[in-house]
C-alpha positions as CSV (number, residue, x, y, z in Angstrom):
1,X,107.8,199.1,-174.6
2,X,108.4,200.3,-177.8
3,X,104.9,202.6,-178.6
4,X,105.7,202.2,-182.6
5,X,105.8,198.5,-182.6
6,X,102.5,197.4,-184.5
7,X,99.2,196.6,-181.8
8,X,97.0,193.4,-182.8
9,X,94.0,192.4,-180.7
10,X,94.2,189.1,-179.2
11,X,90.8,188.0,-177.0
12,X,90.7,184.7,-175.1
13,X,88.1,182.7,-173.5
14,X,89.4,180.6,-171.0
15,X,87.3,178.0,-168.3
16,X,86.2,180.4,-165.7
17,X,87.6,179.0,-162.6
18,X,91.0,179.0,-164.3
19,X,91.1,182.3,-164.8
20,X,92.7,183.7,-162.0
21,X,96.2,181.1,-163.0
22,X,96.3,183.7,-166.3
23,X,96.7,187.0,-163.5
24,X,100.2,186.0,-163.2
25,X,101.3,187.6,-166.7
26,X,100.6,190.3,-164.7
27,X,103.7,190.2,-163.1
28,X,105.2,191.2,-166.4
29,X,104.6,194.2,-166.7
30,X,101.8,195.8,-168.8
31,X,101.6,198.8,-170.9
32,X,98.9,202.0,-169.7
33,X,99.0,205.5,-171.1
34,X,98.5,208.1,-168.7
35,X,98.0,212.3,-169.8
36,X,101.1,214.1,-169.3
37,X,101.2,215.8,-165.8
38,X,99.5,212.5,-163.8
39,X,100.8,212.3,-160.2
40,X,100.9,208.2,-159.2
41,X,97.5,208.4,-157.0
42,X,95.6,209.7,-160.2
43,X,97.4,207.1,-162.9
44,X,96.6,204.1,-159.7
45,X,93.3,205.8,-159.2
46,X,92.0,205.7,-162.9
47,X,92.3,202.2,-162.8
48,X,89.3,199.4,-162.5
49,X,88.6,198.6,-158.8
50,X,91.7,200.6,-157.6
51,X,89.7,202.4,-155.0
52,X,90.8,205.0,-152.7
53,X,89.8,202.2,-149.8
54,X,91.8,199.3,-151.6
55,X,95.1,201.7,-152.1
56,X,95.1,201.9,-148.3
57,X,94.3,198.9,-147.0
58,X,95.6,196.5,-149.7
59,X,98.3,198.3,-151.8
60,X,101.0,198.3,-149.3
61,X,104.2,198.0,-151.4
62,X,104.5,200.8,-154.3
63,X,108.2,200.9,-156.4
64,X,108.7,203.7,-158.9
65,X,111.5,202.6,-160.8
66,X,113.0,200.4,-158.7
67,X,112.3,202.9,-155.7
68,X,110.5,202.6,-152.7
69,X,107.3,205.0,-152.4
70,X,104.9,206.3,-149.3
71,X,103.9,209.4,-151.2
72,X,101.0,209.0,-154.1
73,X,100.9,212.7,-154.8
74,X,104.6,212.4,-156.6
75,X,104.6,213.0,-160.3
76,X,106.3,210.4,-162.6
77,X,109.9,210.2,-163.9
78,X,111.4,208.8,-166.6
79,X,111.1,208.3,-170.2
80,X,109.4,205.0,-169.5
81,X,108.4,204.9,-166.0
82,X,107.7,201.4,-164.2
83,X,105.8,200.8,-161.4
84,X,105.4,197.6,-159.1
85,X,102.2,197.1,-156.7
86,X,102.6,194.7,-154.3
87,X,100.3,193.8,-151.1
88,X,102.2,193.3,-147.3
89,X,105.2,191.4,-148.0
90,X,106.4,188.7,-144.5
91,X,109.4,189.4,-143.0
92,X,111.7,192.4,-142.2
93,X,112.4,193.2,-146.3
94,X,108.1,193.8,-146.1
95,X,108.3,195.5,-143.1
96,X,110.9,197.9,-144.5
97,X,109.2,199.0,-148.0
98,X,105.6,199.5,-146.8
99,X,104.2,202.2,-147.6
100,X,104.8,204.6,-144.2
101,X,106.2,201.7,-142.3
102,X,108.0,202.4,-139.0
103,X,111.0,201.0,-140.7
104,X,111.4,202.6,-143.6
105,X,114.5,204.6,-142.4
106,X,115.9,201.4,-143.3
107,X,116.0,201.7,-146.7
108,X,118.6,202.2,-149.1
109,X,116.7,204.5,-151.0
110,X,113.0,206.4,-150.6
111,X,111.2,208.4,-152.6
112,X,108.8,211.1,-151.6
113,X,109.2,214.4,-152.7
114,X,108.1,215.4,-156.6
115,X,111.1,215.0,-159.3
116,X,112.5,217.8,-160.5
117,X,111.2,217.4,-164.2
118,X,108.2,215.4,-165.2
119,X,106.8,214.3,-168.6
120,X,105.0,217.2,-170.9
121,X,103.2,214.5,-173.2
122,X,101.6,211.7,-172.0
123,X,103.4,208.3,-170.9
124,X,103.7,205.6,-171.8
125,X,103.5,204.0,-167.6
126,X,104.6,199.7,-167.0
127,X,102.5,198.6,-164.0
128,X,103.7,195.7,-162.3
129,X,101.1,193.6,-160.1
130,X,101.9,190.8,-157.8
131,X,100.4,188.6,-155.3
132,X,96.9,189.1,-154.6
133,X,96.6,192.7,-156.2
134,X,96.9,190.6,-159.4
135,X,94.3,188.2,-158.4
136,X,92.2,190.9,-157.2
137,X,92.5,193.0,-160.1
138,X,93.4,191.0,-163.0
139,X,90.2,189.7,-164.1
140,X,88.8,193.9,-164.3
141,X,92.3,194.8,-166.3
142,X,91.5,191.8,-168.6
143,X,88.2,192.9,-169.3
144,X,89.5,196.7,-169.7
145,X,92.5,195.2,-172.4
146,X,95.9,195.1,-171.6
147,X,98.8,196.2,-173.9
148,X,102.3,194.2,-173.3
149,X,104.6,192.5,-176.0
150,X,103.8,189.1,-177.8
151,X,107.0,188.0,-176.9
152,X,105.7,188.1,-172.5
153,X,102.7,186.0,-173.3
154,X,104.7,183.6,-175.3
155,X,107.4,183.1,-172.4
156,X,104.4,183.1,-169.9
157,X,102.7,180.1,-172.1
158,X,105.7,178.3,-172.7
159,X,106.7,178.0,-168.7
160,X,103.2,177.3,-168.0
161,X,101.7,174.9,-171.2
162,X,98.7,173.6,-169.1
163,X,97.2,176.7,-169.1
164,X,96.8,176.5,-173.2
165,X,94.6,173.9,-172.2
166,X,92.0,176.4,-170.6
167,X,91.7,178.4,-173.6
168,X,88.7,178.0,-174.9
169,X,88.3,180.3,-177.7
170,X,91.2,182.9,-179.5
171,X,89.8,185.8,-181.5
172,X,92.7,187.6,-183.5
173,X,92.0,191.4,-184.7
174,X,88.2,189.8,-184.4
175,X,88.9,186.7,-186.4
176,X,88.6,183.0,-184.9
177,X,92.4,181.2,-184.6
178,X,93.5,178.1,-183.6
179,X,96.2,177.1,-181.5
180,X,98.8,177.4,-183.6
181,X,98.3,180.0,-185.6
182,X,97.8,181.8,-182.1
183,X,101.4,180.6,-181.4
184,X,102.8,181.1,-184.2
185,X,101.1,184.8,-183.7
186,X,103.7,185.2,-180.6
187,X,106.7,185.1,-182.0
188,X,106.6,188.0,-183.7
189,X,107.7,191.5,-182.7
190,X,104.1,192.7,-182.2
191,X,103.0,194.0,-179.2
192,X,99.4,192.7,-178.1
193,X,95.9,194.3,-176.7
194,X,94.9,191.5,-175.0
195,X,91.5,190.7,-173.1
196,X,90.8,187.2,-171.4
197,X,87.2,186.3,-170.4
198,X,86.4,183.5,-167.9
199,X,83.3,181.2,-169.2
200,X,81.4,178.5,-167.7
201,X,80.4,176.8,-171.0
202,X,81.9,175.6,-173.5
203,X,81.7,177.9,-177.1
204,X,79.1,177.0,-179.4
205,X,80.8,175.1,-182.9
């Protein structure tokens, strides 16, 4: 993600038991900045509810860059480093990129020991979440704010219309919007801070 591209603050309010059906943006990618230096258990750590007790027992899939990883005390690489969280995968292809599985000797490619050269200003990380890590975490991260392009939430909106329903409310930069302007809001080259809150009531007005 480009870091000069100009941020707007998009809030939604969506029905509360739909909530969870918005996590899947997640998938996406969003943007986190992380001080220069951070080794991956600190940037996963810093995070809301990503406890040392739910990296080990739920986080059982890490990629760094398209790279398997068992070690959380490597130190990120890249310009723009991505990183995918998955929990157990089924099947042999899960078996093989858990985190310190039996089988990892079966991958292509593994990653454990630090890079030789790390970032000396602070990054600019993409965090991937799938599966139930979304679900589990997604409604802490949209509280928090999450930074990703208009252009991801206007592709997630236009495979999934239905959802539009749900919304409730859309605060722009602290202003009320409607629908379309909302839309019309996405097809720009922005990128976004967005927060989504669940409600079991309908807005006043």
């Amino acid at each position: 993600m480009d870091n000069q591209q100009p941020l707007s603050y998009l809030q939604l309010t969506v029905v509360a038991e739909k909530l969870p059906l918005f996590t899947t943006v997640l998938q996406s990618g969003i943007e986190i900045m992380t001080p220069a230096g951070s080794s991956l258990g600190q940037f996963l750590g810093a995070l809301p509810g990503f406890t040392a007790e739910y990296l080990a027992n739920v986080v059982q899939t890490i990629f760094h860059n398209g790279t398997a990883v068992d070690d959380l005390t490597i130190l990120f690489s890249g310009e723009k480093p991505v990183i995918a969280l998955s929990a157990a995968m089924p099947g042999l292809a899960g078996a093989i990129f858990r985190r310190n599985s039996f089988h990892k000797a079966l991958r292509s490619e593994t990653k454990d020991a630090q890079p030789e050269t790390h970032a000396k200003q602070p990054l600019a990380v993409t965090l991937k979440l799938f599966n139930v890590i979304a679900l589990d975490r997604g409604k802490e991260l949209f509280a928090m704010g999450v930074c990703l392009p208009a252009e991801v939430l206007a592709s997630f909106f236009s495979k999934r219309p239905a959802l539009l329903k749900e919304i409730l409310l859309m605060k722009l930069d602290g202003k009320d919007i409607d629908m379309a302007a909302m839309q019309q809001f996405l097809t720009q080259p922005i990128k976004i801070h967005l927060k989504i809150f669940g409600t079991m009531t309908l807005p006043n007005g």
